[in-house]
C-alpha positions in Angstrom: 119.0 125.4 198.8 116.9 126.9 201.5 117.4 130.2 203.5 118.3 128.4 206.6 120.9 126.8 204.9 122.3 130.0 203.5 121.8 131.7 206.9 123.9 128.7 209.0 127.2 129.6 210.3 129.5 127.2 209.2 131.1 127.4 212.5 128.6 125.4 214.1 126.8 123.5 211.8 127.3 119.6 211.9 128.8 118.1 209.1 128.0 115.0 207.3 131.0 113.0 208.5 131.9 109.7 206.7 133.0 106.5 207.8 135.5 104.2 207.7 136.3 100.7 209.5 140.2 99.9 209.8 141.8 96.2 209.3 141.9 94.4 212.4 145.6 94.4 211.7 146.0 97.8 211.2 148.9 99.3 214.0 150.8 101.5 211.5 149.0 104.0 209.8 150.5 107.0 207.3 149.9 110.1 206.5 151.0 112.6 204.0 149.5 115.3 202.2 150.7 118.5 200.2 152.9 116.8 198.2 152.0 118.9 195.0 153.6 117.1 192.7 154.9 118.4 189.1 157.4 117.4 186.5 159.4 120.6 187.5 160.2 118.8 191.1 161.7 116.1 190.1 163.4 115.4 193.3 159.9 115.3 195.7 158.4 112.8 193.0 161.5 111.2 193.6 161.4 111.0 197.4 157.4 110.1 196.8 158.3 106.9 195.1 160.9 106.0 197.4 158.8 106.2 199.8 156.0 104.6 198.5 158.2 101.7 197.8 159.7 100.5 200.9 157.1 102.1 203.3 156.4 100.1 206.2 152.8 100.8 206.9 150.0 98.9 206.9 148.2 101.3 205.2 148.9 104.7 203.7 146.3 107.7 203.2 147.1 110.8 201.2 144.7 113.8 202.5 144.8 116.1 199.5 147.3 118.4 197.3 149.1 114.9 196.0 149.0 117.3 192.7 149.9 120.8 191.9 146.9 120.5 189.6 144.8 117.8 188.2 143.2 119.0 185.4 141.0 116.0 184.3 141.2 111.9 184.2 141.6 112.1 180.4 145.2 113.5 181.2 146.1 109.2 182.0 145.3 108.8 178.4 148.2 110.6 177.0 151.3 108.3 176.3 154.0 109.1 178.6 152.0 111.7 180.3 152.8 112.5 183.9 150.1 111.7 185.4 149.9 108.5 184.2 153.1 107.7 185.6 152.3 108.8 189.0 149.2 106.3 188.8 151.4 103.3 187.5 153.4 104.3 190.7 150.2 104.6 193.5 149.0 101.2 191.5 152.5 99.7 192.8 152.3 100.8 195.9 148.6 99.5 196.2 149.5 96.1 195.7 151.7 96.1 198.8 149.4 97.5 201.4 146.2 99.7 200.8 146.1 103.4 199.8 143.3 106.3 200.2 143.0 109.5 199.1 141.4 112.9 199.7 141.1 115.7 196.9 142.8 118.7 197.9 142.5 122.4 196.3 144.5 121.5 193.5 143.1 118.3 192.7 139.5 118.5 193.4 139.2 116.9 189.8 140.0 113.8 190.2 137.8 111.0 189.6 136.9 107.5 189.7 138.9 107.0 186.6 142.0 107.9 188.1 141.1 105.6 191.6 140.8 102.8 189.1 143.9 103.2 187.6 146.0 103.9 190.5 144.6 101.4 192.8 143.6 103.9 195.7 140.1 104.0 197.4 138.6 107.5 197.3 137.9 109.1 200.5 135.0 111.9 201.4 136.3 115.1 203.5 135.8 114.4 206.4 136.3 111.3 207.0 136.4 109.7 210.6 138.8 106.6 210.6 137.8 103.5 213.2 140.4 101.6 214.4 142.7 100.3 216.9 143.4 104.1 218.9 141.5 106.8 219.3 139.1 107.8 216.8 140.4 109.8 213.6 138.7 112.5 211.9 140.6 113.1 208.8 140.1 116.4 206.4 142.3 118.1 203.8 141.8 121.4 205.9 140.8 123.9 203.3 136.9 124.0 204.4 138.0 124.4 207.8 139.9 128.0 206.6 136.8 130.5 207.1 138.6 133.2 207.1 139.7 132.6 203.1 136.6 134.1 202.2 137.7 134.6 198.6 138.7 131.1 198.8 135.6 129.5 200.2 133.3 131.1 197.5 135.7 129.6 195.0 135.4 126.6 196.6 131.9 126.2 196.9 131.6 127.0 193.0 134.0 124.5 192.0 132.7 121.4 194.0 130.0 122.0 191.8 129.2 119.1 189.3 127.6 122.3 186.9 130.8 123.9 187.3 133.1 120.9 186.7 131.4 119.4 183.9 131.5 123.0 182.0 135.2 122.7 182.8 135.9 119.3 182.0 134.2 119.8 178.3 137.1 121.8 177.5 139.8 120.6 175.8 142.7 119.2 177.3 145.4 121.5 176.4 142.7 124.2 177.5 142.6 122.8 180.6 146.5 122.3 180.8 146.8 126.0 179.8 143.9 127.0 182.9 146.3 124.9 185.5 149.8 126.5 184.5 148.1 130.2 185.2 146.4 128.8 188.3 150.0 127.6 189.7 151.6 130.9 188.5 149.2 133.2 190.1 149.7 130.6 193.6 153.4 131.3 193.3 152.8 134.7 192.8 151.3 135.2 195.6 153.3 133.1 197.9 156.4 135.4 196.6 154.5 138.2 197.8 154.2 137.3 201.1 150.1 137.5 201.8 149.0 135.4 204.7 147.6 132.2 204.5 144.6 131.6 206.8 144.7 128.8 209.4 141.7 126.4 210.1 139.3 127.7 212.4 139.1 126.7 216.0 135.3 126.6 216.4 134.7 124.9 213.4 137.6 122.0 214.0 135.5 121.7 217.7 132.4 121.2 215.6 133.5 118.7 213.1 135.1 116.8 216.0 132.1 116.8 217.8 130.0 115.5 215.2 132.4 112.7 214.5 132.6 111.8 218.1 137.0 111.9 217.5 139.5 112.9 219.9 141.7 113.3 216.8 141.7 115.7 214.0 144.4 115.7 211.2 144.5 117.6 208.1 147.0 119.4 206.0 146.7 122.0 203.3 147.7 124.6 205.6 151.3 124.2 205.3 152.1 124.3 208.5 153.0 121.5 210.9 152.1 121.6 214.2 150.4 119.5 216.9 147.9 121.4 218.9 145.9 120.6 222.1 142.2 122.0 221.8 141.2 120.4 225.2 142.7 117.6 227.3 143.2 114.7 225.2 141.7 116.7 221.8 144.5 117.0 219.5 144.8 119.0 215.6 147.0 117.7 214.3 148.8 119.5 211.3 150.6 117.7 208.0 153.4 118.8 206.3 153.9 119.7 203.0 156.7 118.0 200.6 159.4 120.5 198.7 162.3 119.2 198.3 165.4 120.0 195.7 168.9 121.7 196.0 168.2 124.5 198.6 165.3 122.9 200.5 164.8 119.6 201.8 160.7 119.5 203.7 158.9 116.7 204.0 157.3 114.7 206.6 155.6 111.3 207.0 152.9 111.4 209.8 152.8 107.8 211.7 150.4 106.7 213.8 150.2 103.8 216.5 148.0 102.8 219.0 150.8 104.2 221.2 150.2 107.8 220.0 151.9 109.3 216.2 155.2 110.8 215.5 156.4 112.7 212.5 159.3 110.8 210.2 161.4 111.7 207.4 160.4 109.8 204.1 163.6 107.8 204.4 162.6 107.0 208.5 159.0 106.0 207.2 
C-alpha cells in the first residue's frame, strides 16, 4: 500500500465501481436488505419465504445483512442446519426469476460455496445496475458510514483474505461461539441507546459520480428514507426486516421505469 493511498480521503476518492447489464425485460426490480435472519425470529424468516415465494419481480437483489451472522460456508454442511435451509429456500426462489446478493456487516463471509448452493449471483459493493431507468448504484451502506471510525478500521481488517482465512481455520463451533458474542455485544449496544452513524453525504456524491448514477440505494443503516442530494439525485434508504409479536417492520423496495415505491412483503 502506498502513502498516497493511506493519505486519500475517502470522501473523494473514486471508487472501483462494478457493473451490471439488466434483462431486456427487466420492469420490476426488488430490493431488500437487513433482513438478519436467525432461528430466534422465526416469524421474519417466515415473512422472507413468503415473500420469496409468490414475489412478482423480475428480479430480486438482497444488498447485505440477509444474516445476523455467517460464520463460514461449511455451516451448509451440517444436517438440518439453518443455513442450509435458508439456501434450499434462495435456491427455490432462483429458479423462478434471478437473485443477487451483496455481503453485509454480518455476513461478509460468505462465499462462492454458499452462491452455488443457493442459486444467487454474488454482487461487488458497489455495484451500478444498467437498465431500463435511470442508472443504479447499489451498496450495502456500511463503507459509506465515515464517521464509524471504530467500525471502519474493523472493516478494513476483516475484508482481509489474511484475516478471514485465520478465522475460517477455526473450528466451526468456535466460530459459532465468536458470532453469538458478536450478536450479543450488537444488541447490547442497541439497548443502550449509542448512535448509529449515517452514510456520508460527500462520499455518496463521490460514488455517484464515479458511477455516472442518478440513483443510490443502500441499507444497513436502518433507516428508511428517500433523500434528494440534487435535482433528480436521489439516496435512497432500505429497510430493515423485524418482525414478531410486538413489532411488525419490513419493507420491499420496487422499482419501475416509472420511479420505485416501498411495499409490504405481502404487497410485493
Amino acid at each position: 500500500m502506498t502513502e498516497s493511498m493511506l493519505n486519500s480521503d475517502p470522501r473523494t476518492t473514486l471508487p472501483h465501481v462494478a457493473q451490471l447489464q439488466a434483462a431486456p425485460h427487466w420492469r420490476a426490480i426488488d430490493f431488500i436488505s437487513d433482513l438478519h435472519l436467525q432461528p430466534s425470529e422465526p416469524q421474519t424468516v417466515q415473512a422472507w419465504r413468503d415473500y420469496l415465494a409468490r414475489s412478482t419481480a423480475d428480479a430480486v437483489f438482497l444488498l447485505g445483512d440477509l444474516f445476523e451472522v455467517w460464520v463460514g460456508d461449511d455451516a451448509l454442511d451440517e444436517p438440518d442446519s439453518f443455513e442450509a435451509e435458508c439456501a434450499a429456500v434462495l435456491r427455490a426462489a432462483a429458479r423462478q426469476r434471478p437473485l443477487f446478493f451483496m455481503v453485509g456487516n454480518r455476513d461478509f463471509l460468505v462465499g462462492a460455496e454458499f452462491l452455488r448452493q443457493s442459486g444467487v449471483t454474488g454482487l461487488a459493493d458497489p455495484t451500478v445496475l444498467h437498465w431500463a431507468g435511470p442508472s443504479i448504484l447499489l451498496s450495502h451502506g456500511d463503507a459509506l458510514c465515515l464517521d464509524d471510525v471504530e467500525y471502519q478500521q474493523f472493516r478494513a481488517l476483516s475484508r482481509s483474505a489474511a484475516w478471514q482465512q485465520q478465522l475460517l481455520a477455526q473450528p466451526l463451533a468456535a466460530r459459532r461461539a465468536l458470532g453469538r458474542s458478536a450478536r450479543s455485544e450488537s444488541e447490547q449496544r442497541k439497548q443502550s441507546g449509542a448512535p448509529y452513524a449515517d452514510a456520508d453525504a460527500q462520499m455518496c456524491a463521490t460514488w455517484m459520480q464515479a458511477a455516472q448514477a442518478p440513483w443510490l440505494i443502500h441499507g444497513h443503516t436502518h433507516r428508511p428514507a428517500d433523500h434528494e442530494l440534487a435535482p433528480g439525485q436521489w439516496r435512497i434508504v432500505l429497510s430493515d426486516w423485524h418482525i414478531d409479536a410486538h413489532t411488525r417492520r419490513a419493507e420491499v423496495l420496487r422499482v419501475t421505469p416509472q420511479g420505485w415505491q416501498r411495499l409490504t412483503p405481502e404487497q410485493a
